[in-house]
N, C-alpha and C positions, 0 to 999 in steps of 0.2 A: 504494500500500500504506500510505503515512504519513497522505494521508489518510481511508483509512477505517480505520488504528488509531487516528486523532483522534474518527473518530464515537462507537467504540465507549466510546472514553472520557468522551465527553460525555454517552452514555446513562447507565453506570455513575454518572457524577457527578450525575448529574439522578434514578438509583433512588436514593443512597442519602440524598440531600436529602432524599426524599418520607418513607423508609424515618425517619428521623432529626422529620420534623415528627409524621408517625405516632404515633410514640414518644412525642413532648412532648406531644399531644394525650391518648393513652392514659395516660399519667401525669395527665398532668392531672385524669381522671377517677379514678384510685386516688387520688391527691390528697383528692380532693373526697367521695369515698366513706366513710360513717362507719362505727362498728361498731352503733350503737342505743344506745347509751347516754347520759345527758346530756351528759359530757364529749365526746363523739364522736358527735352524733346522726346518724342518716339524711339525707340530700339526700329531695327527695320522692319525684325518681326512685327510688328505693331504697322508700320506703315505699309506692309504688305496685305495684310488683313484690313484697313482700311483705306482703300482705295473708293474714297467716294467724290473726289472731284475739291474740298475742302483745303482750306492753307495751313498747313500745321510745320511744324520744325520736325526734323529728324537728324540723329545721329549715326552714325557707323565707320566702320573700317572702308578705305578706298581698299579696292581690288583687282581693277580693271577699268576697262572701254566695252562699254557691249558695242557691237558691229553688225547686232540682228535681234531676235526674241531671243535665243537660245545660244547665243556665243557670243564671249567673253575674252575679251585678247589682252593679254599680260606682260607685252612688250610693242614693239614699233609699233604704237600706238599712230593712228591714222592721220589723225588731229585732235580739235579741242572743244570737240562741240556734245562728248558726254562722259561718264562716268559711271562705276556699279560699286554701291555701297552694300556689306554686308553686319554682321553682328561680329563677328570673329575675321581674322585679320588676313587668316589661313584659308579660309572657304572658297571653295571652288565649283559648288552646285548654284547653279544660276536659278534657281529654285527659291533660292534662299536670300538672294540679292536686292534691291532697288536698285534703279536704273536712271540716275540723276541725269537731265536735260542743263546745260550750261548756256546761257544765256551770252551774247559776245560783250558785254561788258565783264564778268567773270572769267572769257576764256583764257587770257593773258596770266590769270590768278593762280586757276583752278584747273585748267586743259591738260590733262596727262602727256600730250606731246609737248608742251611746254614747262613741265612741271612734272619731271618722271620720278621724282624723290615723294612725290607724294604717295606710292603706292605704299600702303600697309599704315598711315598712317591714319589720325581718325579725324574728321571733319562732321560739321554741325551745318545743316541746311534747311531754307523755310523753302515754300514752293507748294504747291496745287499737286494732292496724291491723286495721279490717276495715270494708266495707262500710258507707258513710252516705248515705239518699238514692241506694241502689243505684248509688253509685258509690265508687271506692277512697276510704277514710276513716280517722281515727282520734278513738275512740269512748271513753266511760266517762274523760276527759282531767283527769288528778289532778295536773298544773304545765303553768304555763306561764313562760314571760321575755321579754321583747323584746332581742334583741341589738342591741346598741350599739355605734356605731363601725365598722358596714362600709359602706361607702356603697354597695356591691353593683356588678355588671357594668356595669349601665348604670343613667341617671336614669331613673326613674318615668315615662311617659308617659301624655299625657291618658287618663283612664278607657275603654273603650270603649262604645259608647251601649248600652243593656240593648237584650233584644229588642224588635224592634216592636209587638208586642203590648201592651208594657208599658203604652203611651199610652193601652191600653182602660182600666186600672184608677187613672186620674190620681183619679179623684174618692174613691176608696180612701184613697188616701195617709193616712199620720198617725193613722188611725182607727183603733180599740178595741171590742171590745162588740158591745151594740147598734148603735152610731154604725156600727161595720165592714160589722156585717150589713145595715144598710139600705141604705149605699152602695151595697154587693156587689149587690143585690138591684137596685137602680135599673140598675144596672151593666147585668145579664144575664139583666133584666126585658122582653119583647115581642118575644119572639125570633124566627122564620120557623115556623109550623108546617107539619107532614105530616098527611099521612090516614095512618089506620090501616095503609093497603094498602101505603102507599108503604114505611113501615118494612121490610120484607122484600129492598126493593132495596138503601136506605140500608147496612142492618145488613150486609149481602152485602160491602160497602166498608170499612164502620169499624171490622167482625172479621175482617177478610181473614188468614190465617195466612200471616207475612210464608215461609215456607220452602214455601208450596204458594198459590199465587195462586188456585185452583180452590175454593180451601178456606177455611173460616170455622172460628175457634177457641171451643169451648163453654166460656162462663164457668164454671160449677162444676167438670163433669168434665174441662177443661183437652182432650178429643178435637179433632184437627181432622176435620174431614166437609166432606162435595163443600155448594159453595153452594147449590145445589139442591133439595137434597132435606130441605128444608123442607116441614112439612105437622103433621098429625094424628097420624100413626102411630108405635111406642111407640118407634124409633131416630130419627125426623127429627128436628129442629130445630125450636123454636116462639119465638115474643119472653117476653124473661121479665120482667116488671117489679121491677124491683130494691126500687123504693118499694111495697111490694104496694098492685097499685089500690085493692084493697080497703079498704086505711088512709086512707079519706076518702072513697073511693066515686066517683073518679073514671070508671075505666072505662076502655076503650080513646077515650075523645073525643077529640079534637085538643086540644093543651095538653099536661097533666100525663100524658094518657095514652098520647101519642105521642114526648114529649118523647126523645132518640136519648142524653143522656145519663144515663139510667138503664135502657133500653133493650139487652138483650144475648142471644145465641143461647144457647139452653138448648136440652138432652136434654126431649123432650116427660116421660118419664115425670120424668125429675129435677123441672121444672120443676113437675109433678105435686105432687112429695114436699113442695118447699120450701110449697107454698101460699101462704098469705100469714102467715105464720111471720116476727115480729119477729125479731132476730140477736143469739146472745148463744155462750157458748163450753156445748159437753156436748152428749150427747146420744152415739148408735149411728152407726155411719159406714154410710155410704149402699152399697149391694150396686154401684151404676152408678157412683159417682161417688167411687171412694178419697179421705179427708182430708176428705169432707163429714160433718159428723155434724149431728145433728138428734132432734129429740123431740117432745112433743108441745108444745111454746110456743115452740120456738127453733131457729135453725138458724145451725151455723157452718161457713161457708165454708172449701175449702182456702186454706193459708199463704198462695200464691203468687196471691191474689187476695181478700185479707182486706180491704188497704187501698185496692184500687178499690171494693169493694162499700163501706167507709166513707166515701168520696170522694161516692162516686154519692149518697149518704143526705145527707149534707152539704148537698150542690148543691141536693137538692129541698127543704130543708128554710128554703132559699137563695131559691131561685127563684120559689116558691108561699108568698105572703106572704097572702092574701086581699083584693086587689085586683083591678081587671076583672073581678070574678064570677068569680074563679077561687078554686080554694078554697085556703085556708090549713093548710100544711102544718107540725109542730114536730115538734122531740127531745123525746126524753125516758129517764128510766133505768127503765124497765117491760118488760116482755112480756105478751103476750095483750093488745095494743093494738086487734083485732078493727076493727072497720071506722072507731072515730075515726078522725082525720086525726093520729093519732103515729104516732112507729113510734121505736122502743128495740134495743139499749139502751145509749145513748150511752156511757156512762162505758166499756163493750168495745168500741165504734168506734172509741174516740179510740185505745185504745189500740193497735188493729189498724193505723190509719191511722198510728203509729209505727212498729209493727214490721213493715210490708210497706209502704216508701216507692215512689215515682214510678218509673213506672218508663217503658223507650222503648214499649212498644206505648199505653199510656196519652196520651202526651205527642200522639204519631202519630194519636189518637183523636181528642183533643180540638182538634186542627188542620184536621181530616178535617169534623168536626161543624160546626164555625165558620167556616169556608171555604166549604164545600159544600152545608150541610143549614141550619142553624139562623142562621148567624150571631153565637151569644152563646157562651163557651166555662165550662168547668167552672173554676170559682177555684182549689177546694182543690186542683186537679193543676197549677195556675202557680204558686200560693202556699202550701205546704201545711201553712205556719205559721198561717193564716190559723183553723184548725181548732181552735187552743188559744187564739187570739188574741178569739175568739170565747165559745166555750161551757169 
């Protein structure tokens, strides 16, 4: 009996130890938990959970440049126009991060290409939590400070290597301009072509509707539909060239006219409507396709696919320089660009390709294309700085 009233005792002593570290753990995070203010900012955990649009302050470890939603680069930093705060100094799950937007009075301060000592350090910032880069952020950032004198949980460890990819765009580095765009271009210049035919199968893959595997997701009207039932008729699916052929007179050839990354499943009649219709904002919204509108010179895509369609334009604009007989493709700020080789109108790209950032089926796309299909991948969706860094 004494000793199984010793066990019972020893269990007791052994709950309420756990019960008691429990506790100092759970403080420890009331602790650590701010209210939003400068004096008491947010942990990022905190600002990551509330992402409601509101101006609060927050704290954390610098760690990076985000360069996309989901990648984080820890050295030759691009430029100066962001940053990823985390709780810990060491973390490397972009999960786990905020993703500060810099403001160009800040960048001088605070730009990790201008300011490479600040990595691992911890910084204080006010700014509007919400989405950056289609990932938790804080936006419109009117202070910042560097805290001084914490030496934080642990030291800084080595950087972690950028993705692998990164190695494709080595000859990039450092570059501006023109100097960018030619690199870029040497970059994801002689890529694997497709026959016309073959795009039907490709596209069946790289619009896969991640929540229906049977199904491919229609770029304008946002409908998923059976892969299938591609064809002619006024509900199937047809390839819709984003760069309209027409804008150079390409065609469907191999090259420009097969190319998978301007290449996407359209509503045959949508596809119709758009024509070859430069993109600019106005116009009547489309009876098929809600948030499309269009007119007689221009056609704007819905929200939630503004800045793949200025992505896409970018890349060919990228790609098709007029070398190999291939024809030369430009920007420009015009509409009714008819069959030259422009298409317009940049100064609404650029700004589309702001307000509708990278996002995961994009990313998943341009993995899909350069693994699989083509071998060269789209810049502006790895870099998507690269877009103002440019034009």
């Amino acid at each position: 009996m004494k000793q199984f009233s010793g066990k019972v005792v020893s269990i007791i002593t052994v709950f309420v130890m756990i019960l008691f570290i429990f506790s100092g753990m759970q403080m420890d995070k009331i602790n650590a938990a701010g209210s939003g203010t400068w004096n008491s900012p947010f942990s990022v955990s905190q600002a990551i959970s509330n992402q409601t649009g509101a101006a609060y302050s927050v704290e954390g470890y610098v760690v990076g440049q985000p360069t996309s939603q989901t990648s984080v680069v820890t050295s030759n930093f691009p430029n100066d126009y962001a940053l990823a705060l985390a709780d810990s100094p060491s973390e490397t799950n972009t999960s786990d991060m905020v993703y500060i937007q810099i403001p160009s009075s800040f960048r001088s301060s605070y730009g990790l290409r201008s300011n490479q000592d600040l990595m691992g350090q911890k910084l204080k910032v006010t700014g509007n939590l919400t989405y950056y880069f289609s990932h938790p952020g804080v936006k419109s950032t009117s202070a910042f400070e560097e805290v001084h004198g914490d030496p934080g949980p642990t030291d800084p460890t080595d950087p972690e290597d950028p993705p692998s990819y990164e190695e494709y765009y080595t000859a990039a580095e450092g570059k501006t301009g023109s100097n960018l765009k030619d690199a870029l271009h040497n970059i994801i210049d002689d890529h694997a072509t497709l026959s016309y035919s073959e795009v039907w199968g490709a596209l069946r893959n790289t619009d896969e509707d991640p929540a229906n595997s049977n199904n491919v997701l229609l770029l304008y009207s946002g409908r998923s539909q059976s892969k299938f039932t591609n064809g002619g008729g006024g509900d199937d699916w047809n390839r819709e060239h984003v760069w309209a052929k027409s804008h150079g007179d390409f065609g469907t050839a191999q090259g420009a006219g097969t190319d998978l990354h301007h290449l996407r499943p359209t509503d045959v009649t949508v596809n119709s409507s758009r024509g070859n219709l430069d993109f600019d904002n106005g116009g009547s919204e489309h009876s098929e396709a809600p948030g499309n509108n269009y007119d007689g010179d221009s056609w704007e895509p819905r929200d939630e696919v503004k800045g793949d369609v200025a992505r896409m334009i970018f890349y060919m604009a990228v790609r098709y320089e007029g070398d190999s007989g291939e024809v030369d493709l430009e920007l420009n700020d015009y509409v009714n660009n008819g069959s030259a080789p422009y298409h317009g109108k940049l100064s609404v790209l650029l700004e589309w390709h702001e307000e509708d950032p990278v996002d995961s089926r994009e990313l998943r796309r341009n993995d899909i294309i350069f693994e699989d299909y083509q071998g060269n991948r789209n810049p502006f969706i790895d870099h998507p700085e690269w877009a103002e860094m440019i034009w």
